[in-house]
ZAKEVO-271595 format. One record per residue (C-alpha): residue in three letters; x negated, y, z. Coordinates in steps of 0.1 Angstrom, whole numbers, padded with zeros to 4 digits, always signed. Last residue first. Layout:
N
ALAXYZ
...
This chain:
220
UNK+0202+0047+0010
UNK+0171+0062+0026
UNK+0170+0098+0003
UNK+0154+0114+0036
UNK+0124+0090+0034
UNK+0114+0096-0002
UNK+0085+0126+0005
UNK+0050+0104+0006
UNK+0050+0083-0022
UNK+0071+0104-0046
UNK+0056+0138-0038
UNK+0017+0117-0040
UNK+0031+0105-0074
UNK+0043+0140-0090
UNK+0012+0154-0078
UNK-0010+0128-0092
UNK+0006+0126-0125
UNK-0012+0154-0141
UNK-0047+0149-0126
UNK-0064+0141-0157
UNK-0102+0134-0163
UNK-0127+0157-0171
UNK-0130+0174-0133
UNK-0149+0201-0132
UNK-0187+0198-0110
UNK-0187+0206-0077
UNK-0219+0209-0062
UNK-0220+0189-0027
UNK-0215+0200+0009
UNK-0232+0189+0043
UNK-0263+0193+0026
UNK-0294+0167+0044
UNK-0289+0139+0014
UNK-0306+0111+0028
UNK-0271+0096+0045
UNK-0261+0077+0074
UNK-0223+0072+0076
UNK-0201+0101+0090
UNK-0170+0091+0120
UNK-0141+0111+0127
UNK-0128+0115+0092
UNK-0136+0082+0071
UNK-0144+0056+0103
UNK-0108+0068+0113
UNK-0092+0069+0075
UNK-0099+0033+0070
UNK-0092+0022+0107
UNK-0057+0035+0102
UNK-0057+0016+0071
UNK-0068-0017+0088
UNK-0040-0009+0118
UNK-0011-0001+0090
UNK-0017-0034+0074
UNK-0019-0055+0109
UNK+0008-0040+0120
UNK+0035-0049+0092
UNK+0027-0083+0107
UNK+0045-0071+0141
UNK+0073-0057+0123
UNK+0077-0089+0098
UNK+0073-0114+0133
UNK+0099-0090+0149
UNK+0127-0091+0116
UNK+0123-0131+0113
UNK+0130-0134+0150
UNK+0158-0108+0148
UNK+0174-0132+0118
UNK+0214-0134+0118
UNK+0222-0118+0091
UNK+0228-0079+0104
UNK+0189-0083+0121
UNK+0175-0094+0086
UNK+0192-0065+0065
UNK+0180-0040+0090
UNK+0143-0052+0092
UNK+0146-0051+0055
UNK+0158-0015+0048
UNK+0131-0002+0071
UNK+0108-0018+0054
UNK+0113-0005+0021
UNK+0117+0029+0038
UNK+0084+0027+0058
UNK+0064+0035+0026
UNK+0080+0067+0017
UNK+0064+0087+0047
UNK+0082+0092+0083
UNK+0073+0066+0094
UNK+0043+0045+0087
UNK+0048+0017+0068
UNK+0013+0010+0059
UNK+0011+0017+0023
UNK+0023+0051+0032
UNK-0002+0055+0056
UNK-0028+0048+0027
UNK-0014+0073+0005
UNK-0013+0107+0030
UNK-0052+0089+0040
UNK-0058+0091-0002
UNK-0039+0122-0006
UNK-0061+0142+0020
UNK-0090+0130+0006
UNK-0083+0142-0031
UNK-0075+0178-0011
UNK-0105+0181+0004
UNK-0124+0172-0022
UNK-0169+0173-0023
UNK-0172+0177+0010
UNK-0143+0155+0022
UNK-0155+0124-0003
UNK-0185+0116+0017
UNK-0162+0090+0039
UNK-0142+0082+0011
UNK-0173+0062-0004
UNK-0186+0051+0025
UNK-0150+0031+0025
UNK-0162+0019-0010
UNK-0149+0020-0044
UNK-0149+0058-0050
UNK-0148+0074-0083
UNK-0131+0103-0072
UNK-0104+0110-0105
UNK-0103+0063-0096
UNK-0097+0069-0061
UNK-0069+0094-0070
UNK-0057+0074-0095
UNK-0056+0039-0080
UNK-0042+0055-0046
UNK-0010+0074-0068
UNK-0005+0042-0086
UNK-0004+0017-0054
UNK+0021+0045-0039
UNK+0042+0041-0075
UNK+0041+0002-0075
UNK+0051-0001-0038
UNK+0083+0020-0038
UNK+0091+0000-0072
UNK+0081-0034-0055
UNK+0101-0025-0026
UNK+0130-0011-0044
UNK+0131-0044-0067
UNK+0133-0063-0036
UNK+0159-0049-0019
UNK+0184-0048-0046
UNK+0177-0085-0040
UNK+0197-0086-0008
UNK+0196-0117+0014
UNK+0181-0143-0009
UNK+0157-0115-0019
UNK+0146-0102+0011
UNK+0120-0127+0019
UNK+0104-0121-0014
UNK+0095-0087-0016
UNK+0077-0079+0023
UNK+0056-0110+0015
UNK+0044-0094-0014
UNK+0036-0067+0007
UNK+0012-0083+0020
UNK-0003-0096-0007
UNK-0004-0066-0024
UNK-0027-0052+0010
UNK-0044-0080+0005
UNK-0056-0071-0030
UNK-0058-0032-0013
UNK-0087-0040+0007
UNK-0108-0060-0017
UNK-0107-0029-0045
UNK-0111-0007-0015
UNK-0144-0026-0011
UNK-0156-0020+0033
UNK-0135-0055+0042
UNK-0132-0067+0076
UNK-0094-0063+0084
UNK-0083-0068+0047
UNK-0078-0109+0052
UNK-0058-0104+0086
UNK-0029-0086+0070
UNK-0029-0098+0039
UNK-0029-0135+0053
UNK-0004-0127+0079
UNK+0020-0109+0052
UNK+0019-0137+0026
UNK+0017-0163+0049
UNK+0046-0152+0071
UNK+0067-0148+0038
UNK+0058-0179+0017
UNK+0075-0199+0050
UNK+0103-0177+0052
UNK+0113-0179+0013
UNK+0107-0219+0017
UNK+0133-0215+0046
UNK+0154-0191+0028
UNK+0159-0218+0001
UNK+0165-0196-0036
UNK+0195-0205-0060
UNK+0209-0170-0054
UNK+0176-0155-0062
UNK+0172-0166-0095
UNK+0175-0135-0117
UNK+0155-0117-0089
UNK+0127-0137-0088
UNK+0125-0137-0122
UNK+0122-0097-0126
UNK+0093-0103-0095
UNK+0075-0121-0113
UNK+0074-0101-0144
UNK+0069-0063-0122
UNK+0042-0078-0101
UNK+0013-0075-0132
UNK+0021-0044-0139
UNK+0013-0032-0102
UNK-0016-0050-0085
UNK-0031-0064-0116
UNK-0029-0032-0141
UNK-0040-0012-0112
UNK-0075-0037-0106
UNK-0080-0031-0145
UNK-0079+0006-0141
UNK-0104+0007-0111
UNK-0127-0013-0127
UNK-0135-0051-0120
């Protein structure tokens, strides 16, 4: 599917689910909310290992964080609508920047340096954030969690959800390594492209890489 249609189902798409989640999250089991949890995480994190389509990678990269959502919500379900709100705007700020680039593949961002350095530069900034990696925006949500789940009683809960949150970060790090330190075979023999003007709008993208990146200091 395009880029824009992919968006539409990893962010809009979350926001219904999610509202009714929340509205019925004091009559929710935490033992079925556990269960969903470890699946949601270990399948995202072990399903995007081996994929070269963004499109594929960040689909269980939602999942993942999916997981992230819904085991905080009997607990604290503030907590889950700023995950999915930290998540919507950092999936938003990837979606448009790979969709300015056009790039679908991990050989994609790989010859994306020569043509933008600064697009490529978002998209690893981006991708950490995804990940959790402190100190970007990303790690707040999960910050926020681990701390809610060791106050109520749940350390186990709290290592199983850091050690999945590995498995994300690790597949994005592994992005950006064979993207920067590593070149694919190519034909073309010029280490730089022409640059042709942009048509399509970069207004938002700013504002959206600030938001997903920059959050951490304003932790509650």
């Amino acid at each position: 599917i395009p880029l824009s249609s992919g968006m539409i189902l990893l962010t809009w798409q979350k926001i219904a689910p999610t509202a009714l989640l929340y509205q019925i999250s004091p009559s929710l089991n935490m033992e079925i909310l556990i269960l969903l949890a470890i699946l949601s995480t270990m399948l995202g994190g072990w399903g995007g290992l081996n994929q070269t389509q963004m499109r594929k990678v960040l689909a269980y990269s939602s999942i993942a964080h999916m997981g992230w959502t819904v085991i905080i919500a009997l607990i604290n379900p503030n907590l889950t609508i700023l995950s999915l709100m930290i998540y919507i705007m950092t999936t938003l700020t990837l979606f448009m920047t790979l969709n300015l680039s056009s790039t679908t593949k991990i050989k994609s961002i790989s010859n994306l340096w020569n043509k933008s350095t600064p697009m490529t530069m978002i998209v690893f900034l981006t991708m950490l954030s995804l990940g959790g990696l402190p100190p970007l925006t990303g790690f707040m949500p999960k910050w926020l969690i681990l701390q809610e789940l060791i106050i109520n009683n749940n350390p186990t809960m709290a290592i199983i959800m850091a050690l999945s949150a590995l498995l994300n970060l690790f597949f994005y790090m592994r992005i950006i390594y064979v993207s920067s330190l590593t070149m694919f075979p190519t034909s073309n023999n010029l280490k730089h492209h022409w640059f042709f003007s942009q048509t399509k709008t970069t207004n938002m993208i700013p504002t959206l890489t600030t938001i997903s990146s920059m959050l951490l200091p304003l932790t509650p």
